[in-house]
C-alpha positions as CSV (number, residue, x, y, z in Angstrom):
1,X,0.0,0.0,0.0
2,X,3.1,2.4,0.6
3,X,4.4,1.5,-2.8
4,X,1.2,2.8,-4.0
5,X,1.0,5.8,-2.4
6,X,4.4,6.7,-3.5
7,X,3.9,6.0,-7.1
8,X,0.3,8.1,-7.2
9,X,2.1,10.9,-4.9
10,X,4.8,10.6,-7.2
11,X,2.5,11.1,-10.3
12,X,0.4,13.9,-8.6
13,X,3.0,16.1,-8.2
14,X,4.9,15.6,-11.1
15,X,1.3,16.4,-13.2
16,X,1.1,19.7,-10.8
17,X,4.0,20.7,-12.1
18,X,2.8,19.9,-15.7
19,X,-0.3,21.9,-14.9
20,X,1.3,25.1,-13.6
21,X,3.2,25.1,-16.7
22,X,0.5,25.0,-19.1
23,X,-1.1,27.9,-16.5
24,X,1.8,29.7,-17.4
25,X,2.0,29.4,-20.9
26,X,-1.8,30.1,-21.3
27,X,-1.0,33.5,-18.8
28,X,2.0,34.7,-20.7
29,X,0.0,33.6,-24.4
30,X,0.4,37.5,-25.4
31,X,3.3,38.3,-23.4
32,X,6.0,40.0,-25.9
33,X,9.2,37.8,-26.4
34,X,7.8,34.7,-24.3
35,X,8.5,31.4,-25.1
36,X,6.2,28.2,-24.0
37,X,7.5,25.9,-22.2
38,X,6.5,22.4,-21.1
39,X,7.7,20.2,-19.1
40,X,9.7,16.4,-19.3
41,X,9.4,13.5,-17.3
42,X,11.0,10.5,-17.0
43,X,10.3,7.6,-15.0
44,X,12.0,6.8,-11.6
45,X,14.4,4.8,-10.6
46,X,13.0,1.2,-10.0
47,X,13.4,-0.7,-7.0
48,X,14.7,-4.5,-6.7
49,X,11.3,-6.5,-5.1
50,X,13.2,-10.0,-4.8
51,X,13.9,-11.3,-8.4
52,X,12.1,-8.7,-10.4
53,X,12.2,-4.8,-10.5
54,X,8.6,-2.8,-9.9
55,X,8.2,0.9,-11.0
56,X,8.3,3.5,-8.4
57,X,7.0,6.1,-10.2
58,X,7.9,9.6,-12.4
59,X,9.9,12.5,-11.9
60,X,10.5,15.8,-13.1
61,X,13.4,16.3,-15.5
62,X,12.9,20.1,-16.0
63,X,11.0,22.9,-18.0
64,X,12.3,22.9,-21.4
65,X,11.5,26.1,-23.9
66,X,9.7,25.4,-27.2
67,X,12.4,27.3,-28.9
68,X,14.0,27.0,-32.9
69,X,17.8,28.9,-33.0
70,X,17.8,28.5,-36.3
71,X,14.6,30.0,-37.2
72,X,15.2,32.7,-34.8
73,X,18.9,33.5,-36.3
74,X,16.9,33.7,-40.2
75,X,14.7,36.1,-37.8
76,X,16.8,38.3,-36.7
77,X,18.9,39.0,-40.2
78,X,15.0,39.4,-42.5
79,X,14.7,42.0,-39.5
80,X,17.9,43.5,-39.9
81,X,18.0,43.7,-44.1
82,X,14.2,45.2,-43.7
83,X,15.1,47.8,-41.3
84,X,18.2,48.6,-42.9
85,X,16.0,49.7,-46.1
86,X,13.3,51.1,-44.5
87,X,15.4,54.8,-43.8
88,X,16.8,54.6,-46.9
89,X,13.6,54.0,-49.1
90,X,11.7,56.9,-46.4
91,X,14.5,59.3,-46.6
92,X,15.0,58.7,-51.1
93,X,11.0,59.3,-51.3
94,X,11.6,62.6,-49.1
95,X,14.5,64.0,-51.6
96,X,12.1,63.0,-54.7
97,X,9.2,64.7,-53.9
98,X,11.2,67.8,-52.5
99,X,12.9,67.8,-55.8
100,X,10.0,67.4,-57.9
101,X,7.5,69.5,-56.1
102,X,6.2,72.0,-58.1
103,X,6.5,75.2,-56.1
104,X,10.3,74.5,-54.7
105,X,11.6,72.1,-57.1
106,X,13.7,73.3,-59.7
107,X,12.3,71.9,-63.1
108,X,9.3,74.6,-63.6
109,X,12.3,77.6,-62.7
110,X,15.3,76.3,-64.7
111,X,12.2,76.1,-67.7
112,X,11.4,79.6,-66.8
113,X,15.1,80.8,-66.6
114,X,16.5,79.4,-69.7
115,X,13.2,80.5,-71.7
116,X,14.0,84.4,-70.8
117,X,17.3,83.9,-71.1
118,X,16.5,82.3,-75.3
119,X,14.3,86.1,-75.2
120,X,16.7,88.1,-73.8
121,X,19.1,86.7,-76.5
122,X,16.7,87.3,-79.4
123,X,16.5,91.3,-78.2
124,X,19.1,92.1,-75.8
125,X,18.1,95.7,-76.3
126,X,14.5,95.0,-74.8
127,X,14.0,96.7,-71.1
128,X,10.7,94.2,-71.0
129,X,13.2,91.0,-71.9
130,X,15.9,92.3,-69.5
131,X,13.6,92.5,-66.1
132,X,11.8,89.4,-66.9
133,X,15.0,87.2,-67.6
134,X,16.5,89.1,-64.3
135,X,13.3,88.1,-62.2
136,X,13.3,84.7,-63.3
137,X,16.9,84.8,-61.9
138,X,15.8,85.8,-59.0
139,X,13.1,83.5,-58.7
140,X,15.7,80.5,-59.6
141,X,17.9,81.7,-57.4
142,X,15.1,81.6,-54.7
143,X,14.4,78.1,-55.5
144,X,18.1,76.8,-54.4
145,X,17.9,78.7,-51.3
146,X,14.2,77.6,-50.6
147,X,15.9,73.3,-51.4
148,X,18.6,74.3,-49.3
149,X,16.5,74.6,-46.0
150,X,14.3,72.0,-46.9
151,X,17.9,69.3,-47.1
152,X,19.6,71.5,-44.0
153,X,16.1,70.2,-42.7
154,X,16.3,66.4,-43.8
155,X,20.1,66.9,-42.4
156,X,19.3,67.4,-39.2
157,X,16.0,64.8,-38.9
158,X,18.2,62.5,-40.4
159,X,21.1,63.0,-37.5
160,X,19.0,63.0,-35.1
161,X,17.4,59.8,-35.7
162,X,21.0,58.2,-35.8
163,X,21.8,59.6,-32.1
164,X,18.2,58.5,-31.4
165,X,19.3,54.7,-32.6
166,X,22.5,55.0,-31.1
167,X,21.3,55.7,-28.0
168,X,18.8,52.4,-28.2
169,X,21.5,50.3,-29.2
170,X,23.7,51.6,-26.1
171,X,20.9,50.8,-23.9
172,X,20.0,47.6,-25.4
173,X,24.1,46.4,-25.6
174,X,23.8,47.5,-21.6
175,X,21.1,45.4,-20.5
176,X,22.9,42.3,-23.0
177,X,25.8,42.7,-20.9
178,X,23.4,42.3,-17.6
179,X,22.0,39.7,-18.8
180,X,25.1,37.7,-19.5
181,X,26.7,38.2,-15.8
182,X,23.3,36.9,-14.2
183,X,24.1,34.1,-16.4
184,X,27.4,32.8,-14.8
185,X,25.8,31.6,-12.2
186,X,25.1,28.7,-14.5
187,X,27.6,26.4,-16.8
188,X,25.0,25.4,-19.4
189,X,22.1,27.2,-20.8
190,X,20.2,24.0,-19.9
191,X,20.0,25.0,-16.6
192,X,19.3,28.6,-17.4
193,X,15.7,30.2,-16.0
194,X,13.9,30.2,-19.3
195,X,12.6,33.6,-18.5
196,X,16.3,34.8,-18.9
197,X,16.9,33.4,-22.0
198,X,13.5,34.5,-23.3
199,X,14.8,38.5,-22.0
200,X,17.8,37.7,-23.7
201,X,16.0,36.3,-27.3
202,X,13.9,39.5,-27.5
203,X,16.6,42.1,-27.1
204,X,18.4,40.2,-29.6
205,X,15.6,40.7,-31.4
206,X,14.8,44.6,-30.8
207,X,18.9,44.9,-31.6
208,X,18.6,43.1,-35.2
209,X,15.8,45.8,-36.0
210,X,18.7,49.0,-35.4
211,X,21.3,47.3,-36.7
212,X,23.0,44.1,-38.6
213,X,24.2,41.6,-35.6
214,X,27.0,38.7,-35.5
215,X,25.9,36.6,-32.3
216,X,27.9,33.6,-31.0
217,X,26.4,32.2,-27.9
218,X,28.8,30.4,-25.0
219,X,28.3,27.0,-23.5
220,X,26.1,28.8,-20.5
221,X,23.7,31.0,-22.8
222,X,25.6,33.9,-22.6
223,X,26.1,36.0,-25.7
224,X,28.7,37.7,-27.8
225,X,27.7,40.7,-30.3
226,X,29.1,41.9,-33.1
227,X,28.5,45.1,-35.7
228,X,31.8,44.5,-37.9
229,X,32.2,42.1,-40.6
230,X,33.3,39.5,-39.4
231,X,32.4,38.2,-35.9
232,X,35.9,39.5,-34.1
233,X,35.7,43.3,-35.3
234,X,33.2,46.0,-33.7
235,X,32.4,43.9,-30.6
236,X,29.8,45.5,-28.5
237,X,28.4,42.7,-26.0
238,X,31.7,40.8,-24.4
239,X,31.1,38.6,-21.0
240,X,29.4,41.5,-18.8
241,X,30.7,44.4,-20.8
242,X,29.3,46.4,-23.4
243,X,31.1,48.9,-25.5
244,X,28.8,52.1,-26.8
């Protein structure tokens, strides 16, 4: 009867544990950067009853993430080629319709310039020809000045959405290199809270989308992060330092 209330108390609280994880997966369903996780069980030990051997039971491996490094690794460069584009495409579009708006672009007052200046040619002696090539001149010149604020404009946007990235990635290489001194406690990413490694996914993540990333993770789950071209140059995530 002991046997039996070991096995079924064995069983009960290795299905608790089974339950509480599906809780928690069910909880954390819309949770950003969250991984489900499930749990494994083996079988116990079995113990000697004179010639044979009876069952005595499951127990608990661990909680294991539902997690694909391969997928996540394609993830992480699609995000970083998109992003990359994206300012460029935005900030080309900007230039073209500056250039070809119609009221500070130049083609309508080059059209205009050139035509009075064909006039002026035909009748240099006109007073009428003179002041209309010279206010078209004036009006050209306008134009360039009026472009000119409109790029000193997409100038400065355009730096300041750099420091504004910069700034991200500093913050985001900074909590990286948190992340990987919380994980020497372990030796193997195995053992690793899966919420950690989950924290650490998702800022991988949020980094890829400001920047092209070379990652090569260590034995424990920590990380190493690279901006250069290969994985050695422009380091930024080492151990539990981080280099702006």
């Amino acid at each position: 009867m002991a046997d039996m209330l070991s096995i079924g108390s064995s069983g009960i609280n290795a299905y608790q544990r089974a339950l509480a994880t599906v809780s928690n997966n069910i909880a954390n369903a819309t949770t950003d950067g969250y991984s489900r996780q499930d749990v494994t069980l083996s079988a116990n030990s079995p113990q000697r009853v004179g010639t044979q051997y009876l069952g005595t039971g499951a127990v608990i491996n661990g909680t294991r993430r539902q997690y694909d490094a391969f997928v996540d690794l394609n993830l992480r460069t699609s995000n970083s080629e998109l992003k990359a584009q994206e300012p460029l495409v935005t900030y080309v579009n900007r230039l073209i319709d500056i250039m070809g708006d119609e009221s500070i672009g130049l083609t309508t007052a080059m059209n205009q310039f050139f035509a009075a200046g064909r006039d002026l040619a035909t009748d240099p002696a006109s007073t009428v020809q003179r002041s209309t090539f010279l206010r078209n001149a004036d009006g050209l010149a306008s134009r360039f000045r009026q472009l000119d604020g409109q790029f000193e404009l997409l100038d400065n946007e355009t730096r300041q959405a750099v420091q504004s990235d910069v700034g991200k990635i500093n913050s985001l290489t900074s909590q990286l290199a948190e992340l990987n001194k919380q994980m020497t406690r372990n030796s193997r990413e195995s053992t690793q809270p899966s919420e950690l490694l989950d924290q650490r996914d998702k800022l991988l993540r949020e980094l890829s989308s400001l920047t092209g990333v070379k990652t090569r993770f260590e034995e424990n789950g920590s990380v190493l992060v690279s901006v250069g071209d290969v994985l050695s140059q422009g380091v930024l995530v080492q151990g539990n330092r981080s280099r702006e």
